[in-house]
Rosetta silent file (secondary structure, phi, psi, omega in degrees, C-alpha in Angstrom):
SEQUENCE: XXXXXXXXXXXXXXXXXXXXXXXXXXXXXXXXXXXXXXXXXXXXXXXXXXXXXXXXXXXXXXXXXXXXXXXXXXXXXXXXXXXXXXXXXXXXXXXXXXXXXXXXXXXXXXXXXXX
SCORE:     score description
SCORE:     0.000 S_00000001
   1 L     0.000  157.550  177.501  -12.215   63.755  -47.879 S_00000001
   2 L  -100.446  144.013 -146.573  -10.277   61.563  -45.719 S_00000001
   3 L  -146.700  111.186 -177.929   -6.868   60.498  -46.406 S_00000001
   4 E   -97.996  119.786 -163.270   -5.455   57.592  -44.691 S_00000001
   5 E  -125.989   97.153 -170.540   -1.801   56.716  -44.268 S_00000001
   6 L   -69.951  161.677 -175.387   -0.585   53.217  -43.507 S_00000001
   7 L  -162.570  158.035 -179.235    3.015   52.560  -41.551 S_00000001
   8 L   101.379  -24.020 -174.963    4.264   49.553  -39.554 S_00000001
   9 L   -76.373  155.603  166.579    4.312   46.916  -42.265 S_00000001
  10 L   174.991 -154.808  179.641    7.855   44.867  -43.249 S_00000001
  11 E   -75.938  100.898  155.777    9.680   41.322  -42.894 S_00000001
  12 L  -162.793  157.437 -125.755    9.067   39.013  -40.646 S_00000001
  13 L   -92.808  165.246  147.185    9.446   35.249  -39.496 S_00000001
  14 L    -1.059  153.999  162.053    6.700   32.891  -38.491 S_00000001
  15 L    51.312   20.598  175.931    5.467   33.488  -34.849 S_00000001
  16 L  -111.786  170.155  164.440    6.537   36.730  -34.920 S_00000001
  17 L  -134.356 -178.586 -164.164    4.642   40.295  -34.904 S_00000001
  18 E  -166.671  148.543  165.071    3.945   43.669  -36.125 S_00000001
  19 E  -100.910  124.212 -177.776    1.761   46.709  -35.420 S_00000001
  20 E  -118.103  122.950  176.820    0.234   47.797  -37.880 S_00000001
  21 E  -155.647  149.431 -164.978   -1.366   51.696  -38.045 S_00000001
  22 E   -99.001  109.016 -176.325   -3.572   54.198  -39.918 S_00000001
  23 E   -96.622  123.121  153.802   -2.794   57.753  -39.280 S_00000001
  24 E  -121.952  168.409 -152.785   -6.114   59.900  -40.860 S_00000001
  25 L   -96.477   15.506  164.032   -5.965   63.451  -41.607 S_00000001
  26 L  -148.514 -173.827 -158.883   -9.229   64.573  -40.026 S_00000001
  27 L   -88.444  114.796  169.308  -11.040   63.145  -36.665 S_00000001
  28 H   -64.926    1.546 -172.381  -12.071   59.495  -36.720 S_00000001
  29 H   -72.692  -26.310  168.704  -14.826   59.980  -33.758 S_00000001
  30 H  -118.662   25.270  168.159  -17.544   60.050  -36.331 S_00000001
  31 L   -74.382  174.388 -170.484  -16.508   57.982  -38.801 S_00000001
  32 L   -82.687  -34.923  171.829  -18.780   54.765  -38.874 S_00000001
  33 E   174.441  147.127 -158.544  -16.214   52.752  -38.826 S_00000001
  34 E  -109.100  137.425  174.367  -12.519   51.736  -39.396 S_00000001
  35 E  -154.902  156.019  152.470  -10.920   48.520  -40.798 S_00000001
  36 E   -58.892  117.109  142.147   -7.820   46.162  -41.997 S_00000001
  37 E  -107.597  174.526  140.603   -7.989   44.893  -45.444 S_00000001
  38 E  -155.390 -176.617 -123.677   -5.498   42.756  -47.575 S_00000001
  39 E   162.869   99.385  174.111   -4.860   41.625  -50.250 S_00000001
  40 L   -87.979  149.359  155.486   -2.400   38.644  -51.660 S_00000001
  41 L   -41.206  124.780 -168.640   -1.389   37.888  -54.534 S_00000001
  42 L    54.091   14.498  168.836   -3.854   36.597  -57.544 S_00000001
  43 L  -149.981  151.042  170.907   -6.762   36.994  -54.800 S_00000001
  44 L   -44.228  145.298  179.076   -9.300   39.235  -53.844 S_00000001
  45 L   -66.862  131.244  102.514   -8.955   42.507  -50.962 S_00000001
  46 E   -42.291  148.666  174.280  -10.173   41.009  -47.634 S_00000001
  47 E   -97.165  120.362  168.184  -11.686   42.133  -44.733 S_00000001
  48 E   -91.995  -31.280 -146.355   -9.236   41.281  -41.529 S_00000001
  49 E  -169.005  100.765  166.654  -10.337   43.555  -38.579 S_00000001
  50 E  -122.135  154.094 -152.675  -12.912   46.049  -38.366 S_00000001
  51 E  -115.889  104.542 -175.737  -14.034   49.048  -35.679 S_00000001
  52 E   -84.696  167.632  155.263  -17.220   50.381  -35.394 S_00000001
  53 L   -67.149    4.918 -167.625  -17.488   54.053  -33.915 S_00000001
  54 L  -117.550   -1.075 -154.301  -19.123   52.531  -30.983 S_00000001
  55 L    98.834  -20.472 -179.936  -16.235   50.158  -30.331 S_00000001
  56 L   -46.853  139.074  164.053  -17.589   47.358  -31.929 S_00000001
  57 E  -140.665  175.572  153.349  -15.046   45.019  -33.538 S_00000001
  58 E   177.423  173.995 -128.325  -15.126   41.590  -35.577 S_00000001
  59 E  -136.721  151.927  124.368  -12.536   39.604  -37.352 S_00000001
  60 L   -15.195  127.359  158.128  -11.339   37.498  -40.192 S_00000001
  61 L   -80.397   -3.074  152.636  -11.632   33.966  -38.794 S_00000001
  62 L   -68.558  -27.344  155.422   -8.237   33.806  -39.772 S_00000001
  63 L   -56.727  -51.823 -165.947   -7.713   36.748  -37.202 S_00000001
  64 L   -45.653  152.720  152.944   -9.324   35.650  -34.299 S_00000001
  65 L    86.454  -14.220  161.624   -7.492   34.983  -31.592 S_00000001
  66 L  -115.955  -34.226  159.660   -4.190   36.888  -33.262 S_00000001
  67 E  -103.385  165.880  175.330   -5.250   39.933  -34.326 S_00000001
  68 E  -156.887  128.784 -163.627   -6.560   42.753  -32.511 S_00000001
  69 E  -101.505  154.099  163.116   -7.854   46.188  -33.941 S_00000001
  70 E  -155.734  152.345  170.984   -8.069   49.153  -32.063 S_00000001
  71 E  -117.265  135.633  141.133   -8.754   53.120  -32.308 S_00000001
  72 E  -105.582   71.770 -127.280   -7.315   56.103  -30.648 S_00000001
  73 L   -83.384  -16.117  169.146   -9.538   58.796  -31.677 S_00000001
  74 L   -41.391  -48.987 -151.146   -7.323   61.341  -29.641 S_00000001
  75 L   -90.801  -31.441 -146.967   -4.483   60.646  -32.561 S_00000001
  76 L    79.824   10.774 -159.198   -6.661   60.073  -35.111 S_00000001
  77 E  -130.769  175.709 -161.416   -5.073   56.756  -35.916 S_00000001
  78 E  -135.782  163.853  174.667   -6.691   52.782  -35.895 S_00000001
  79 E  -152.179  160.085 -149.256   -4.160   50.371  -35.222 S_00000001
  80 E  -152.815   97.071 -170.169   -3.781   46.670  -36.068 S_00000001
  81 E  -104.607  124.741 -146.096   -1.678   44.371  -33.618 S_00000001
  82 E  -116.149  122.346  170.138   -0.605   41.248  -35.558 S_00000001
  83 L  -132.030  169.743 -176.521    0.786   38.109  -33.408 S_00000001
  84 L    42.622   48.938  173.037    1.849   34.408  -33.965 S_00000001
  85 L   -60.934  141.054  166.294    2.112   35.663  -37.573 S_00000001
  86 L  -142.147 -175.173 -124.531    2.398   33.027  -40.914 S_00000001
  87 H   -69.625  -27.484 -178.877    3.770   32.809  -43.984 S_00000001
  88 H   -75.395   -8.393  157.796   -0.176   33.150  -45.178 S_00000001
  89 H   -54.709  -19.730  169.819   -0.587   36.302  -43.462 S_00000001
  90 L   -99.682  152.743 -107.313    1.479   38.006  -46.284 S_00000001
  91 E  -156.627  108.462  169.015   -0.059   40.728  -47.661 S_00000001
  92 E   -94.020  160.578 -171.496   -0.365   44.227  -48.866 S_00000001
  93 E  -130.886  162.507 -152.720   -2.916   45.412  -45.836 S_00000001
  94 E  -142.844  146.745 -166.933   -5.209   48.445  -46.443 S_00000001
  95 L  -123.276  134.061  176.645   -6.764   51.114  -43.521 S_00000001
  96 L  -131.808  140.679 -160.772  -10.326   51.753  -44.440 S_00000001
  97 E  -126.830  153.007  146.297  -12.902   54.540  -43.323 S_00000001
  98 E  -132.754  140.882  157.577  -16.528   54.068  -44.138 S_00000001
  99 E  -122.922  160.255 -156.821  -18.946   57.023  -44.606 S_00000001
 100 L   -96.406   -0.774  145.150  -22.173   56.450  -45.423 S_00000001
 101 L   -92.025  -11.647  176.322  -21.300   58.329  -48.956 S_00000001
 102 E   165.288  178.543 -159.370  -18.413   56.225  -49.665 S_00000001
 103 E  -128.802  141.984  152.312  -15.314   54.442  -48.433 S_00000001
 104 E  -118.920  175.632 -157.394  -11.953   55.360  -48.330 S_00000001
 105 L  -128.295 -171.119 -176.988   -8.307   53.634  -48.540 S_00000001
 106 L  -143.494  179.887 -160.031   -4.822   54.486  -47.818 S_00000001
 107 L  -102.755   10.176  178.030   -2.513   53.356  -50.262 S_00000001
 108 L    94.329  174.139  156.451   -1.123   49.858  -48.071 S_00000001
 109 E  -179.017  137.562 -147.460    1.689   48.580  -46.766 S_00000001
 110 E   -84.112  106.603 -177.877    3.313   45.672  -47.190 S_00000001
 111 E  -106.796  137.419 -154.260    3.429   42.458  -44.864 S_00000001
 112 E  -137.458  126.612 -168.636    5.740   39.820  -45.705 S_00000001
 113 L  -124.985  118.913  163.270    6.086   36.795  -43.158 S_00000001
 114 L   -79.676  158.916  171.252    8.749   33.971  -43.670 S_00000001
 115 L   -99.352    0.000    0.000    8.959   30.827  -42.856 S_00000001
């Protein structure tokens, strides 16, 4: 099974940004596809930013236009580049694989944006 491990999350002000990225532990070239969740407080996991295996992407409409998802399938890792961040942007955010038996998570990592 695949076992994802988020890094890159932390503190930081309004307008500001963070990379966010998912190292997994076997080769993402056939998974179907990789994505950014989160998850606030009192509310349901979101979908922000997801990756098809083909390249494919699509967004949060709270994303467009700030976020941007990418893969590097050399490394093995998806990455999640976060700009003009706000305060509603915090978060724990979640790296997601889907196979077409089941989906896996990493265990988060926590974005916290001030005003």
């Amino acid at each position: 099974q695949v076992q994802l491990v988020e890094s890159g999350g932390g503190l930081v002000q309004a307008g500001g940004s963070l990379r966010l990225s998912c190292a997994a532990s076997e080769s993402i070239f056939s998974i179907n596809a990789m994505g950014w969740y989160r998850q606030a407080p009192g509310k349901q996991r979101e979908l922000v930013a997801r990756i098809t295996s083909g390249g494919r992407t699509n967004y949060a409409d709270s994303a467009k236009g700030r976020f941007t998802i990418s893969r590097d399938n050399a490394k093995n890792t998806v990455y999640l580049i976060m700009n003009s961040l706000k305060p509603e942007d915090t978060a724990v955010y979640y790296c997601n694989a889907e196979r077409p038996w089941r989906d896996y998570w990493g265990q988060g990592t926590q974005v916290t944006v001030s005003s």
